[in-house]
Structure formats: C-alpha cells, structure tokens
N, C-alpha and C positions, 0 to 999 in steps of 0.2 A: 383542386385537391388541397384538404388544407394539412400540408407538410409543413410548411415554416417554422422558424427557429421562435419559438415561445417561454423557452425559458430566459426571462431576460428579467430576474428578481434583484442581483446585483446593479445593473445599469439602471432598473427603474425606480432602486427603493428610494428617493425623493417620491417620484409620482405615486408608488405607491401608497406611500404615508398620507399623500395629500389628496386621493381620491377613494382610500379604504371606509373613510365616515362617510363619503357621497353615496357610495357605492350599496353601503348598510343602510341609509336614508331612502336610497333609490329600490330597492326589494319590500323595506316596509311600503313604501308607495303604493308600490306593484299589488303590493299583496292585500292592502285595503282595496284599492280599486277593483281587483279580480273576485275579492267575495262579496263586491260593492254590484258589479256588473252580474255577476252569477244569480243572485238574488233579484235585481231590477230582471233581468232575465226569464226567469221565471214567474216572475208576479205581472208581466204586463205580456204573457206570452201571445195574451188572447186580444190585447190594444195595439192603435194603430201606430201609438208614439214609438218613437226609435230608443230601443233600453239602450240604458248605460253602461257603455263598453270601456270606461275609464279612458284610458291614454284615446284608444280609436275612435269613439262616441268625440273628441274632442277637437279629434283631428274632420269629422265629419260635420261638425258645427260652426268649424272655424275654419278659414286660409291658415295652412301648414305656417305661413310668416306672421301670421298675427302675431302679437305681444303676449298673449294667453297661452299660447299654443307654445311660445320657444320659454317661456314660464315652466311650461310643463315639462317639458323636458330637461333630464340634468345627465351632467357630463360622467363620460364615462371613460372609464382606463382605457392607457394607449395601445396597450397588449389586447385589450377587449378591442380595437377598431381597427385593428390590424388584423385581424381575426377576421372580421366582416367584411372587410375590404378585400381580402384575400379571396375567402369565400364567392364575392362576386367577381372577382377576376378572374377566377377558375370558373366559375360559372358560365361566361360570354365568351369563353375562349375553349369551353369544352364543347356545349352546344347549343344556346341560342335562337333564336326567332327573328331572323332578319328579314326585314319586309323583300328584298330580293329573292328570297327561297319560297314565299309564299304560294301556294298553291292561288289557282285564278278562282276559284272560289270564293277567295275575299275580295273581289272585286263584284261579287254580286249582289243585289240587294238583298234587305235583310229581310228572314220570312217575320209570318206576324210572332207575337209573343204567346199565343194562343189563350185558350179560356177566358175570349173576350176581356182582356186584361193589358193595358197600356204599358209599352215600357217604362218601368220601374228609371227613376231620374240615375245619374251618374252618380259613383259611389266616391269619399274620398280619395284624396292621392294615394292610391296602390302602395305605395314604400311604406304606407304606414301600415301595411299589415301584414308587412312580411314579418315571421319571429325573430330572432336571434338568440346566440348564448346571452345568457345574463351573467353580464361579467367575464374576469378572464380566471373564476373562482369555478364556475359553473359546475356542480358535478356530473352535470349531461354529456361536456367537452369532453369525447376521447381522452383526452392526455389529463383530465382530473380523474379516469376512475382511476379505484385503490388498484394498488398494485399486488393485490391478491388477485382481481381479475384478469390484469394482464398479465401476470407468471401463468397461468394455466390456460389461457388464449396460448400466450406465444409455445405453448408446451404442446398444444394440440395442432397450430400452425405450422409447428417443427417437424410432429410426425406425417403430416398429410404430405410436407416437402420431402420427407425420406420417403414415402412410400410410391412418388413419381419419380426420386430418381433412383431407388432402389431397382424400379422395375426396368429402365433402362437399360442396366446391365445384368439381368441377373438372367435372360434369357440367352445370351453371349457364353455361358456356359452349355448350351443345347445343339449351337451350332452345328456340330459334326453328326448328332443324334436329329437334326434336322435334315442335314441333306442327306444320309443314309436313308429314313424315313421316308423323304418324295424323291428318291433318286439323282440330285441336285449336286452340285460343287456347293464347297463349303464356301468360294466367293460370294454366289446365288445367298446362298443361308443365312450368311452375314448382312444382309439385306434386312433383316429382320430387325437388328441394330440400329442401322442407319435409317430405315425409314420410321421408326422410332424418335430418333432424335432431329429427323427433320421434321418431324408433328411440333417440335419445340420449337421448330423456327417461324411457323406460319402461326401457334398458337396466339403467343400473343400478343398480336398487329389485332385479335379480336381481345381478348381477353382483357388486355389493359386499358385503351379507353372503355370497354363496358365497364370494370371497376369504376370507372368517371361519371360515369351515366348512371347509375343502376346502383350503388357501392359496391365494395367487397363484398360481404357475404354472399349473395344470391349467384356470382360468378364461381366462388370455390364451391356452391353447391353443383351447380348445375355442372362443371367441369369434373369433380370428383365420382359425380353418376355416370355420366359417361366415359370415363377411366375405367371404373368398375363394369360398365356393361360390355366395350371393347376387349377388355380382358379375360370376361367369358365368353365372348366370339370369337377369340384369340385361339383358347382353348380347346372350345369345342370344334376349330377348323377342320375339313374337309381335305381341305387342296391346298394348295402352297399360296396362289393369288390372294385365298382367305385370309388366311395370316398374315402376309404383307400389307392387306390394307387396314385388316384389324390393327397391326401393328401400329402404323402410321396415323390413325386416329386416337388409337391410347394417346400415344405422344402427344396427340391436338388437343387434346382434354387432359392431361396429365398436366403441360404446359404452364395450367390460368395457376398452379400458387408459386412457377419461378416469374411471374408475374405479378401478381397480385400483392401473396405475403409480404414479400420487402414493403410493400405502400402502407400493407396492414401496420404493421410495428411503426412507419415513421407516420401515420396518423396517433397514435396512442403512445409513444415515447418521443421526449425531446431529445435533444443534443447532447444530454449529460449520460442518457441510458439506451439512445440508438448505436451507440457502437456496440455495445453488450447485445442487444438485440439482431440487430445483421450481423456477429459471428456465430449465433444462433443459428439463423435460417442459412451462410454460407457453408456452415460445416455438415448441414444434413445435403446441402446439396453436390457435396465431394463427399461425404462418406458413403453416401447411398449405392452409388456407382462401384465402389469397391466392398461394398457388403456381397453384392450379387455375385459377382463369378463365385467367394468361399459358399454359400450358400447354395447358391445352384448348382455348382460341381456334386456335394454331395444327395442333395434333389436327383440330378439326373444317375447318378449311380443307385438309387433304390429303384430294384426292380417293379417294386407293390406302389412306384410314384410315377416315375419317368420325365420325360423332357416336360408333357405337358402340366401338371403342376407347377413347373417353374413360371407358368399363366395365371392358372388356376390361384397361384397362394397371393401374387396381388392384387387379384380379383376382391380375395377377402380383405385385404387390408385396406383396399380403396373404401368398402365399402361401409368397415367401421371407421372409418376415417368421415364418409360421408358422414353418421348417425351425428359423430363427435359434433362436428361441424356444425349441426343442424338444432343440436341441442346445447349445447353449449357456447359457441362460439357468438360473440353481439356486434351489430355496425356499428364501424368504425370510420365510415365516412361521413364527415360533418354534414355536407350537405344533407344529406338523406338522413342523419340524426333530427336535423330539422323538419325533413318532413317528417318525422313519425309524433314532432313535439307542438307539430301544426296540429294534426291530425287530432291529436289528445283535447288539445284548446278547440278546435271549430267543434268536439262533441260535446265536451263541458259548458263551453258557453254560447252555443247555439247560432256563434256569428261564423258566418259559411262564409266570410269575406277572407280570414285568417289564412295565412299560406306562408309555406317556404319559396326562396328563390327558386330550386329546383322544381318547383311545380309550376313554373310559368313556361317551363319547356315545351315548344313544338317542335318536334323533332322532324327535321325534311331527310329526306334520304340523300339528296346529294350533298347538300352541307354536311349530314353523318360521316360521308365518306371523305370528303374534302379537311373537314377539320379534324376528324377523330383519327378514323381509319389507317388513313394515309400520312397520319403528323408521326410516328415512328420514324416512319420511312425519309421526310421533311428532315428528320433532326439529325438522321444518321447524314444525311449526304450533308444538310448545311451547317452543321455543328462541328468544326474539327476538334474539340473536345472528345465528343462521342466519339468521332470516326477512330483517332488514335486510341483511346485506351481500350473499343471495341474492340479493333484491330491485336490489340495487345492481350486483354481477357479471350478473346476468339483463338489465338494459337495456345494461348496454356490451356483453354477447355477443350479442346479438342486432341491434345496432348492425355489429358484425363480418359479419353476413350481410344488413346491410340497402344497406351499401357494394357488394357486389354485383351491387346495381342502379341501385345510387347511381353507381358509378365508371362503367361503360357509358354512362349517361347525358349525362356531363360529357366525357370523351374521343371516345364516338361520335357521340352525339346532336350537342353543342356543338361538339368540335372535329375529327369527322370522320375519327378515326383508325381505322384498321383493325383486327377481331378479333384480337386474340395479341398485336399491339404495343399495343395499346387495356392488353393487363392488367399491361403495364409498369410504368405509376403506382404500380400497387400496393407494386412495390417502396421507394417513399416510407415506406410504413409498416412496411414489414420494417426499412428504414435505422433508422427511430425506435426499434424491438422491439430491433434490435440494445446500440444505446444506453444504454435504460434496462436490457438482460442487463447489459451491461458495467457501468452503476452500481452497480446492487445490487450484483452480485459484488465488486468493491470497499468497496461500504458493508458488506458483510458482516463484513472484518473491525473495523468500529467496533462493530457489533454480537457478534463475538464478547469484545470487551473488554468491551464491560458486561455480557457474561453471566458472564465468568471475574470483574469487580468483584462478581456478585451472589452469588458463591460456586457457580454454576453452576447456579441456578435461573434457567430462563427466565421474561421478563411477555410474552405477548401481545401485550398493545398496543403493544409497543416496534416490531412490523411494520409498526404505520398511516403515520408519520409521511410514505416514498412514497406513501402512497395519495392524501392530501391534496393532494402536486405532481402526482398525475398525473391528479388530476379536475381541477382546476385547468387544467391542458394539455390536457387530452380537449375540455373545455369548449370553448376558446379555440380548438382545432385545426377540432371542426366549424363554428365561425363563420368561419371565414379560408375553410374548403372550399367554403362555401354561396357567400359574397359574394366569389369570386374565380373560382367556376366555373361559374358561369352564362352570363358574355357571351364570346363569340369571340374580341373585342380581348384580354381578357387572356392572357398567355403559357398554356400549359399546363404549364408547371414549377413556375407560383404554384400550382394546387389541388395538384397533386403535393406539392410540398414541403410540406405543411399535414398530410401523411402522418408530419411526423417528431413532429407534439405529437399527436396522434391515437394514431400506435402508440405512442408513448412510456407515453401513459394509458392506452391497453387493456392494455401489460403492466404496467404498473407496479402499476394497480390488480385486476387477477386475478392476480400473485405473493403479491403480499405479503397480500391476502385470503384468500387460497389457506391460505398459512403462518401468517396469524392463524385460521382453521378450526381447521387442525393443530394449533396448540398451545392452543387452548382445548378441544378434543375430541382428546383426545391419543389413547385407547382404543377411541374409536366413531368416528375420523376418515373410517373406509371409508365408515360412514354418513353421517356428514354431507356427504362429499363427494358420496355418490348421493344426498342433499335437494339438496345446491345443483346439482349439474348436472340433474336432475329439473327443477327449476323453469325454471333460463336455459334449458333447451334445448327446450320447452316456447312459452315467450317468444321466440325466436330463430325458433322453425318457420314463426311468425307474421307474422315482420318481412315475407319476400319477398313473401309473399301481396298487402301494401297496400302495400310500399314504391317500386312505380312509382308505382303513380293517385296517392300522396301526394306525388313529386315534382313530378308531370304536371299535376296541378290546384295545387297552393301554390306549384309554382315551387322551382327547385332552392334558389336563397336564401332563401326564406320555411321550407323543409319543415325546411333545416339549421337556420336559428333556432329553428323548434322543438324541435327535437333536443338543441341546442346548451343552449336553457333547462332542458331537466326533466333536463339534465347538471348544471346551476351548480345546481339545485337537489339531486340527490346529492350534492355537495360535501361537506353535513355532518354525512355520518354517520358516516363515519371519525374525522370531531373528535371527535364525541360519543362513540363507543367508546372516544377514546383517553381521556377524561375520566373517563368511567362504567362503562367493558366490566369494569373488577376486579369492582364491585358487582354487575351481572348475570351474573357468573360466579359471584359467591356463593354465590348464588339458586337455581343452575341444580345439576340431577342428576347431570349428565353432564360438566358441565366440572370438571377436577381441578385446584379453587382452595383445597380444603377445610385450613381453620387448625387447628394443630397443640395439642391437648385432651387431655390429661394423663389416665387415667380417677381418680376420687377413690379408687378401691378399690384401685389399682394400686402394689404395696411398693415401698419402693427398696430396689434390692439392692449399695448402696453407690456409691464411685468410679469404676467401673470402667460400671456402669451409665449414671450420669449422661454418662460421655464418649461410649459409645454410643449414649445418647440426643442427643446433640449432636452427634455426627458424621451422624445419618440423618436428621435434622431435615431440609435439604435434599430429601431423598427425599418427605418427609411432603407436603411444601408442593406438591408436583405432584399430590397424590392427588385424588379425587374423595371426594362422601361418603359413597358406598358402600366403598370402599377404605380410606379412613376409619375407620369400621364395622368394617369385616372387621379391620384389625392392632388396634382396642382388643377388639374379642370374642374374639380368640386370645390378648394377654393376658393377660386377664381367665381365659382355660379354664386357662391357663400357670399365673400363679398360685394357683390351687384347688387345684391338686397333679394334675389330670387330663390326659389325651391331648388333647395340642394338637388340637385340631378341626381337621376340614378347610375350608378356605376356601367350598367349596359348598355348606357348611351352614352358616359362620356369614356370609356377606355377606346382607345383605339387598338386594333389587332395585330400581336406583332406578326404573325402568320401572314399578315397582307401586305406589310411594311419593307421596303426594298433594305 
C-alpha cells in the first residue's frame, strides 16, 4: 500500500533543485520517444521488424547493462524511488507468485503455440516494462491530485462512514418495540445490536487486504450494496432469526469503509493534511452511533413509520451512498492506478508487453490466506503496539455502545423523558467530538512544524501526547456521568454536559491512536486497522448484552465508577508508548523505524554519491526491515556490474522472518 511519508520538500530541496532540470529533460525524452514509437507503430503495423518502442525497443536490442542502455536512462528523485520501492514491497508482501504455491500444472510440458506458429523468442527483461509514476510530480499519484478532488472524495467517504455507523445504533432505539413485536425479552432484542457490530469484527479481516488486492474502490462498492440489500432484508423480516442474521451481515458489509476509508485518505493525503483527514473519518464514526437512538426514538413513535423504517431509512442511505461512490469517487491505490495507466499505454501503443506490477499476480489460495487473510490476525497477537492501544481503543469503543443503555437509563429511567428527546443528551458528546476535531486541527499545524524541524520525517509518538488529555477527560467525564445521574433532584443538563469530557476523550483518543497505527504500520496500515477494529468491535458487541443488568444491579453510580477506574487505569499506556514506542518499533517487522546501514561492500562512487546519499537519508529512516533489505540487496546486485534485481526477489519476507 503506498501510505509513506512523501512530503519531504524541506529535507529534500538540495535534491530537489538538483534533479528538477533532469526530471524536465527526462518527460521531453519520454515524450519524443512515445509519439516517435506510436507513429513507428503504426506505419510498420503490417512488417515484420520490431517498431520502435523508445526506452523498451532498447532495452530489447540491448543487455539492460550495456553502456547505451544505462545511457538511456536518467536519474531520477529520491522521493520518486522510494515510491517504487515501496510499491514493490507492498506488492511481494501483499500477494505474490512464489514458485512454492504453484499449482503442478507448471510442471507440465508446454502445449504447442498453435496456428502452426513457433514460439515467438524471449522478450526483454520484464522490469523493463513495468510503468511507473513519472516523477514524484506525477499528477496520476494520489497525493498530486488537486485538492478540489479530494475535499469532495473525503466528503462523500465521510458520509458513506456515517451511514454504517449510523445504522449501528439507530435500531437500539426499536429494541422494546422488537421484542413486544416477536414476543422476545428485550435481552434477546438487543441481539440485534450486537450482532451488528460483530459483522464489524469479522468484516475486515476481508475487507482490508482486498483493499490491497483489488484497491479501494471496488471493496466500498461491493460492501455498500450489500449494506443496502441486508438492510431491506432487515426490514422486510418475517421472523426474529431473519433479522438477526440480516443484521449481522449489514455489519459484515457496513464494516469495509471502517476499513478501508482510513487507507483511502492516507493514500491521497500526506502527513501535513492526514491528520485533518482522520478527524474527519473518526468523528463520523462516533457521531453516527449517537445520531441513531435521537433519530430512531422519534422513527419509532410515528405511527404511519414504526420500528421497521428505522431499517428501511439506511437502506436508502446506503444506497445513495453507493451511486455516490460509483460515480464520483476515483482509485486511490497506486498500485491499481498503474494498472489502469498500463492498460491506456498497451492500447495506444500496441505493445502488449506493457504491465504494472500488480498484474504479475498469481493469486494461490493458500498463500491468499497465509499472507493476506490471516496477517490482521499475525499483527494483533505479534505486535504489542497493536495489542495495547487495541486493547485500549477496544474499551473506550465499546463504552461508545455501552452509553446506549447507559443514556435511556438516566434520562428515561431517572428523569422520565420521552423517546427521541430522551436521545438529545447525546448531543453533549457530539458538542465534546466537535471540540477536540477543532483542537487537533489546529494542533495540527504545531505538529506540522516539527515535522518540516525534523526534515520531514515523521515520529509517531509525537500523536500521543492528546491521548493522554483525553483519557484523562474520558476518566473524569464518566465519574461526573455516574454520580450526577443517578438522583432526579439533579438537573439533567449536569449528566448531559459530562458529555463534553467523554466525547472529548473518545475522539481524541481513537484520532490520534488511529494516526499513531498509521504511521507506525505505514505499509500494512489496512492490516492493522482490520486487527484493531477486529478486536474493539468484538469488545463492543458485548458491552450491550451486560450493560443494563450491570447498571440495574451496581446502580448507575457504582457501574460508572467502575468504568471510570479501568479508564484511569488506561491512562498509561499512551505515556509509555510515548517513552518506549521507538524501541518497540525497532524490534518489530513491520513498523518502518529501520536505521540507515551503510553495506561494507558498497563502493563510493564519489561526491556526487555521498550528496545522494544524504539527500534520501530522510526516505531511509521510514523504511521497515524488509525495505531495508531490499535497497542494500539491489546495491549490492548494482554494484557487481549485474541487472539490478527485481525487488520480488531480493526483499525478504518479514512475515517468514523469526
């Protein structure tokens, strides 16, 4: 996935200055050659000689190491090969062709070439017809289109996240008009909830490596239509099992954009405008949930609507949500931008050799599941990064659905309000979510100053320090909630407003956790995001099931104190990452903390060298150590005087690595 940190315009402007004229030299090349070959192209369509493919006709005439051939080629930005490097390390390590997963079929001879026609001779080195960005300029690259396209992406990505987690809770206000309806305890009813948000937990362990496979779009399509069609299954149910399992598959298909989106935004925004971006997609994913019970309460009191509309209505919003999606929304996963930019070139210039990396894919089905499937699962148990701040996002999101029965209980129970104004309060915690958006995004630009101080490498841990205000405030908020909303004499506007340190700390601490994931798992970020939402949403399914009889028997004050404790007791783990997260980043396969190691074999090839290697330095210090790996083994092939290797054969897997 190419997530990496790309805006590096302050640490690189030396290189940039010194590769901007190559780089203008290098496109007029291009760009002769390409109407030099289009034209040879066509005029000898009908001969037997091989037209002029510019760079590839070249590579086809000559050994890749000739003196002609490295002639023809001219250097290019470090930002631009860090790019491609990327690209293929996410490539070999998403999914791959390794002679061990081969089917035995490739051990059989090969049939004839038929129409009495000899195999055609071997074509050049393959590498040389893979595409790439041109340039780190490109305006093909996600992260150069205008930012008019991505305001109105992330604004359509926004509502497709409110409309799955909208729907989560908005049938929690039907509960009781459910089990009176099939004869059921409102335990049973509540079922309908929680197998809901366990569709979130199994979602996506699929969703997110398909995003890696396949890109974005085609997974928020395909997940949005079956949102939208479970949700009129939902509706239209018969029997109680009906709607349980409907339920549980909205969830499974609602799931792929708390999946996916997040990747979307850090494919097309960097590090100066991904924080702005994930308060975005985190606030619809807390506000959604407290939209639904105000909304539904009054839903299920019209008579001329009923319970089942509160189905029915995100049925329809899926489904404009889909259209959105379909017509407006563009891939944003590079890989897959390349193949659409292969695809353009092999029809224009009639050379069927042209391909992206991702189209060298054979996909086996057990390596699918080995590498893709099952690497969520991989990250959460081997990564104690994930495990803790999982652990730690898992109780405050399931807190998020435990207020659900929490809030009913204190406005209806205690103070007697009526359904739909009863889910008024809630907006106390929107008030707070607002809040802490508005901080970050302001904190954000302190945070881009010490990135542009660090030369444009980002730390991670530089996300925690909200985390720490906002468990702090999460803490404190459910203690105010508990011992202010228990007795009738107190106002209702006191537990209400206890809403504003509450939500403050649910977003403050799922952003910025969020955005320390991301940029410790910069490359497998899809993944980790489907370990951590795997886990809390898992944790979360569970809350509604015990969270009445837990306030009903401890007593709304006593339940919140306990809640309120094993919150002050998350408190420090944020501290400790921000202390220790470099060091266990060290450690780890997957996080690109990997320090910059010279290989001893490796020549200087002068002045000119060493400034190159000082300008990409920067680049280095985000890598992982398989990435690592991969630029000194190609080196190292570089200088022996051989064909630069391809990256899928010299990275090694950290997946397989003890």
């Amino acid at each position: 996935m190419d997530i990496v940190d790309r805006d590096m315009e302050r640490a690189e402007v030396q290189a940039t200055r010194q590769w901007s004229h190559e780089s203008k030299e290098r496109r007029s090349l291009r760009s002769q050659r390409s109407q030099g070959s289009i034209g040879s192209s066509l005029s000898s369509s009908s001969s037997d000689s091989v037209p002029d493919m510019g760079r590839i006709a070249t590579a086809g005439a000559s050994s890749a190491n000739s003196p002609s051939y490295r002639a023809a080629r001219t250097r290019t930005h470090p930002i631009e090969d860090h790019r491609t490097e990327t690209h293929r390390l996410q490539h070999i390590q998403t999914v791959g062709a390794s002679i061990k997963t081969r089917t035995k079929t490739d051990a059989k001879p090969l049939p004839e070439f038929g129409g009495g026609k000899p195999y055609p001779p071997d074509l050049p080195p393959q590498e040389e017809y893979v595409v790439e960005f041109d340039g780190k300029d490109d305006p093909l690259h996600p992260q150069n289109w205008p930012f008019k396209r991505k305001l109105y992406m992330g604004a359509i990505l926004a509502y497709v996240c409110f409309c799955s987690t909208f729907t989560s809770s908005v049938f929690s206000a039907s509960t009781f008009s459910v089990a009176a309806h099939f004869g059921v305890s409102p335990e049973v009813a509540t079922l309908s909830t929680s197998l809901y948000v366990l569709g979130y937990a199994f979602g996506p362990l699929i969703w997110g490596p398909f995003s890696e496979l396949q890109g974005r779009k085609l997974p928020i399509m395909v997940g949005m239509f079956g949102f939208s069609v479970f949700c009129f299954g939902c509706a239209a149910g018969k029997d109680l099992q009906t709607i349980m399992i409907c339920r549980f598959f909205t969830g499974f298909f609602g799931s792929c954009p708390l999946a996916v989106v997040a990747a979307v935004f850090a494919d097309i925004f960097d590090n100066t405008q991904r924080g702005t971006a994930i308060v975005i997609f985190s606030s619809m994913v807390f506000m959604g949930p407290m939209f639904g019970p105000f909304l539904g309460g009054f839903i299920n009191k019209n008579p001329g609507l009923g319970w089942r509309f509160n189905v029915y209505f995100p049925g329809i919003m899926g489904s404009i949500a889909l259209i959105l999606v379909t017509l407006f929304v563009h891939e944003s996963y590079a890989p897959v931008v390349l193949v659409n930019k292969a695809a353009d070139l092999r029809r224009r210039t009639k050379n069927w050799g042209i391909h992206a990396k991702q189209e060298e894919v054979e996909v086996d089905f057990r390596e699918l599941v080995t590498k893709n499937f099952s690497r969520p699962i991989r990250l959460l148990v081997s990564e104690p990064i994930i495990l803790a701040i999982t652990c730690y996002m898992s109780f405050i999101y399931g807190l998020l659905y435990c207020f659900l029965t929490a809030y009913p209980l204190v406005f209806q129970g205690v103070h007697h309000i009526t359904p739909g104004v009863a889910g008024l309060p809630f907006f106390g915690m929107v008030a707070g979510i607002f809040i802490v958006a508005g901080y970050i995004i302001y904190d954000s630009k302190n945070y881009n100053k010490k990135l542009a101080a660090n030369g444009g490498i980002p730390v991670p841990e530089w996300r925690l320090p909200p985390v720490m205000i906002g468990g702090v405030l999460f803490a404190a908020g459910l203690f105010w909630f508990g011992w202010s909303g228990y007795k009738a004499s107190v106002h209702w506007i006191v537990p209400t407003l206890s809403g504003l340190f509450t939500g403050f700390g649910l977003l403050a601490i799922f952003i910025c956790c969020f955005n320390y994931l991301i940029d410790s798992y910069l490359m497998f970020a899809a993944s980790a995001i489907a370990a951590n939402t795997f886990l809390r949403s898992c944790l979360a399914a569970g809350f509604p099931l015990f969270a009445r009889q837990m306030f009903n028997n401890l007593g709304i004050e006593w339940a919140a104190t306990l809640l309120g404790c094993i919150a002050t007791l998350c408190v420090p783990i944020p501290v400790a990452f921000y202390f220790y997260g470099k060091k266990l980043r060290q450690k780890s396969k997957f996080a690109p903390t990997m320090q910059i190691k010279k290989p001893v074999d490796e020549e200087s090839t002068g002045d000119d060298s060493d400034e190159h290697d000082l300008n990409v330095a920067a680049l280095h210090a985000t890598r992982s150590r398989a990435h690592h790996d991969l630029e000194v083994r190609s080196r190292r092939s570089r200088t022996n005087g051989s064909l630069a290797s391809t990256p899928s054969n010299a990275a090694q897997d950290p997946e397989k690595t003890s």
